[in-house]
C-alpha positions as CSV (number, residue, x, y, z in Angstrom):
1,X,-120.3,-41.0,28.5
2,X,-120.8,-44.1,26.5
3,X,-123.5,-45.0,24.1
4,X,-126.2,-46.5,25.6
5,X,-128.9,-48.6,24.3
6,X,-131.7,-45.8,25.0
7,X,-130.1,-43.8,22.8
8,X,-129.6,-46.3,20.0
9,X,-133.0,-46.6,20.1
10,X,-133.9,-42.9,19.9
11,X,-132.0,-42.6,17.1
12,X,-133.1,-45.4,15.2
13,X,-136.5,-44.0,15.8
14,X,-136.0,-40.4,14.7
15,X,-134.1,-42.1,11.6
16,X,-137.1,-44.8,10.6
17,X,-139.6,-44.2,12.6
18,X,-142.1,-47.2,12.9
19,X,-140.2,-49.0,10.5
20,X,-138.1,-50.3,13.8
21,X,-140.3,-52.0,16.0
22,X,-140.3,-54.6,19.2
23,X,-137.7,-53.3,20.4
24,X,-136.4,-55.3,23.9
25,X,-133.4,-55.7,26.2
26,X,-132.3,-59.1,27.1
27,X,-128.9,-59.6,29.4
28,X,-128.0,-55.7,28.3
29,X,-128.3,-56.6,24.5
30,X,-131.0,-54.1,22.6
31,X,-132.8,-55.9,20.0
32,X,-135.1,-54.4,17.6
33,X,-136.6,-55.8,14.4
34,X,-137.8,-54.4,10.7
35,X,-139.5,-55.5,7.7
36,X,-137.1,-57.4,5.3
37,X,-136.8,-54.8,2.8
38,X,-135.3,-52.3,4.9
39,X,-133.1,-54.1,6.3
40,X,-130.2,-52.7,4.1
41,X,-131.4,-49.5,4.8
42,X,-130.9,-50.2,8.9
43,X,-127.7,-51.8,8.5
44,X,-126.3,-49.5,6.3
45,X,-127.6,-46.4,9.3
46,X,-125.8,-47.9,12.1
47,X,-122.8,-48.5,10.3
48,X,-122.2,-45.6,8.8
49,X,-123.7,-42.9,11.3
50,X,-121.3,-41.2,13.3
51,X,-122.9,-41.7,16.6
52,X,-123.7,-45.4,16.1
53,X,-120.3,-47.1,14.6
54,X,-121.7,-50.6,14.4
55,X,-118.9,-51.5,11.8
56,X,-118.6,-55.2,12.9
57,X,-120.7,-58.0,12.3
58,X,-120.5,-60.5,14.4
59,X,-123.1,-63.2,13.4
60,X,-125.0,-63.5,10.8
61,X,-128.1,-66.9,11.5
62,X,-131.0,-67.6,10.2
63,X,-134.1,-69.5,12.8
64,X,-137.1,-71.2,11.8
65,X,-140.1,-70.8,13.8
66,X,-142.9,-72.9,12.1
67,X,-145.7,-72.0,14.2
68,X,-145.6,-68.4,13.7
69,X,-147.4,-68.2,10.5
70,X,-145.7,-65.3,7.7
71,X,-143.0,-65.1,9.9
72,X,-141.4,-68.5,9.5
73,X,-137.9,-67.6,8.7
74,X,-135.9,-64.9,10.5
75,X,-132.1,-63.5,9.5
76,X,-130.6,-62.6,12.6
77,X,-127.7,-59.8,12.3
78,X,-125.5,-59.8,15.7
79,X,-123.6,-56.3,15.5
80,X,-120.5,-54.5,17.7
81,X,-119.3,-51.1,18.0
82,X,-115.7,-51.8,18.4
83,X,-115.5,-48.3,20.0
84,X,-118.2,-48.2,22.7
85,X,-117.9,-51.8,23.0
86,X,-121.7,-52.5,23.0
87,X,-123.9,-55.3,20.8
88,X,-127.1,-54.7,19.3
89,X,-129.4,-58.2,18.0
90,X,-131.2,-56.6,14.8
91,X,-133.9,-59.2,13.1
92,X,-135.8,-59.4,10.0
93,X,-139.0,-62.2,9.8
94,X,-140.3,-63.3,6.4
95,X,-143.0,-66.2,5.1
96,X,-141.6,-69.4,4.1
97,X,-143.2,-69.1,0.5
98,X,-141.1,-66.2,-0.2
99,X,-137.4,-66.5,1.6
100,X,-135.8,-63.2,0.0
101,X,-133.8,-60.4,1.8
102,X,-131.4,-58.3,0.3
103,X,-127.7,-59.4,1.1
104,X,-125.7,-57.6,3.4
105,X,-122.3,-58.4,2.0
106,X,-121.2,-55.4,0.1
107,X,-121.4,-53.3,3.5
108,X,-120.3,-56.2,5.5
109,X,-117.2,-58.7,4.1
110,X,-117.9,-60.9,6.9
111,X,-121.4,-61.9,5.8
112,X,-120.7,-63.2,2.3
113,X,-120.0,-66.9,3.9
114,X,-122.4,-66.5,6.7
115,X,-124.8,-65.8,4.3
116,X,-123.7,-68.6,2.3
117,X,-124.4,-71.0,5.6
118,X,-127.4,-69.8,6.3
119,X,-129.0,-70.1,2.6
120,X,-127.2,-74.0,2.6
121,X,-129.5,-74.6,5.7
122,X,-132.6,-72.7,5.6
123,X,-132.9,-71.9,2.2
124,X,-133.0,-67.8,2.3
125,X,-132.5,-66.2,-0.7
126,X,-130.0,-63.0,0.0
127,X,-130.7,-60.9,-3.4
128,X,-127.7,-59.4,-4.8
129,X,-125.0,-62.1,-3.1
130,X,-122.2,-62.5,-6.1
131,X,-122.3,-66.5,-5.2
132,X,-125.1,-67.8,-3.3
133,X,-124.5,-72.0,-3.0
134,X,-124.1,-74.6,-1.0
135,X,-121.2,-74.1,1.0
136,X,-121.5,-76.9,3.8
137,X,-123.9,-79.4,2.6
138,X,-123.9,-81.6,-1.3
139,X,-125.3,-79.4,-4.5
140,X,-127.8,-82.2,-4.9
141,X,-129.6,-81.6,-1.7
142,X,-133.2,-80.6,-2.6
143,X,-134.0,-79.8,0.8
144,X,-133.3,-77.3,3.9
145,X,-131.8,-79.5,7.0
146,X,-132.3,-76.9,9.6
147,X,-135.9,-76.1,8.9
148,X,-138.1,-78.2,11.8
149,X,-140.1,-79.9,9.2
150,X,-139.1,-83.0,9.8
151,X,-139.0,-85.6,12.8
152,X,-136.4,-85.3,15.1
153,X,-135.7,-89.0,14.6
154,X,-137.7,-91.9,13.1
155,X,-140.1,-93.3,15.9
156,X,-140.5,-97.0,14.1
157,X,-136.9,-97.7,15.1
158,X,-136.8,-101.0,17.6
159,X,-133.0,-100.3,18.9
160,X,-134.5,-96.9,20.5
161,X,-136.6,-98.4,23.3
162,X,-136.5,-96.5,26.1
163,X,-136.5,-99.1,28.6
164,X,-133.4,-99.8,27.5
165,X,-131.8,-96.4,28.3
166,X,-133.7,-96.4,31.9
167,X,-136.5,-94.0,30.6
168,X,-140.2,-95.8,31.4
């Protein structure tokens, strides 16, 4: 039999206890998340464990969620057991004053340009990456273009009247 996500979880709880936390099931996926600074830790469990084989990472994002105050940035790590053939969604939150997480490239190749991306648009700091920069956007940007602190687009603008687009 298969692994299942039950027993992902189990074992990520016997490993780290309530380090692992909100753990749900969306469309068959498991996610779970953990405090920032073990997120190395978590990673480096479920690819290296026997039982758990989550050698491939997928995706690597990061999502800004204003409202929720502390929590403001999030590093999402999508991960696949090539094996089993089953994903797991693993997050780490962290306040927009202080962006750091440790980098996850040494154990995963595939994250040194996702990480890369994700610091170019929202400005997360992955300690210990061997060449965090700009990789989509110009060096002199002093800003993070996919952080929702700005307008969606400028509302003094005459040529965007809706009654021109059938709207009111």
């Amino acid at each position: 039999m298969g692994l299942t996500n039950e027993q992902i979880k189990q074992q990520l709880t016997e490993k780290f206890g309530e380090a692992v936390f909100n753990f749900e099931e969306s469309y068959g996926m498991l996610t779970f998340e953990a405090a920032k600074e073990n997120n190395l830790k978590v990673l480096q469990f479920l690819n290296d464990e026997p039982n758990m084989g989550f050698i491939f990472l997928t995706d690597l994002c990061g999502v800004n969620y204003p409202d929720d105050k502390g929590r403001e940035l999030a590093v999402v790590y999508h991960l696949h057991n090539l094996k089993e053939n089953i994903r797991i969604r693993f997050k780490v939150f962290m306040p927009i004053e202080h962006p750091d997480v440790f980098t996850a490239s040494k154990l995963f190749s595939a994250a040194d340009w996702m990480e890369r991306e994700t610091f170019d648009f929202y400005g997360i700091n992955f300690i210990g990456h061997h060449n965090l920069k700009r990789i989509l956007n110009v060096d002199e940007m002093d800003y993070f273009p996919l952080r929702k602190e700005f307008p969606l687009e400028d509302q003094t603008r005459i040529d965007k009247d809706d009654s021109m687009f059938g709207r009111g």
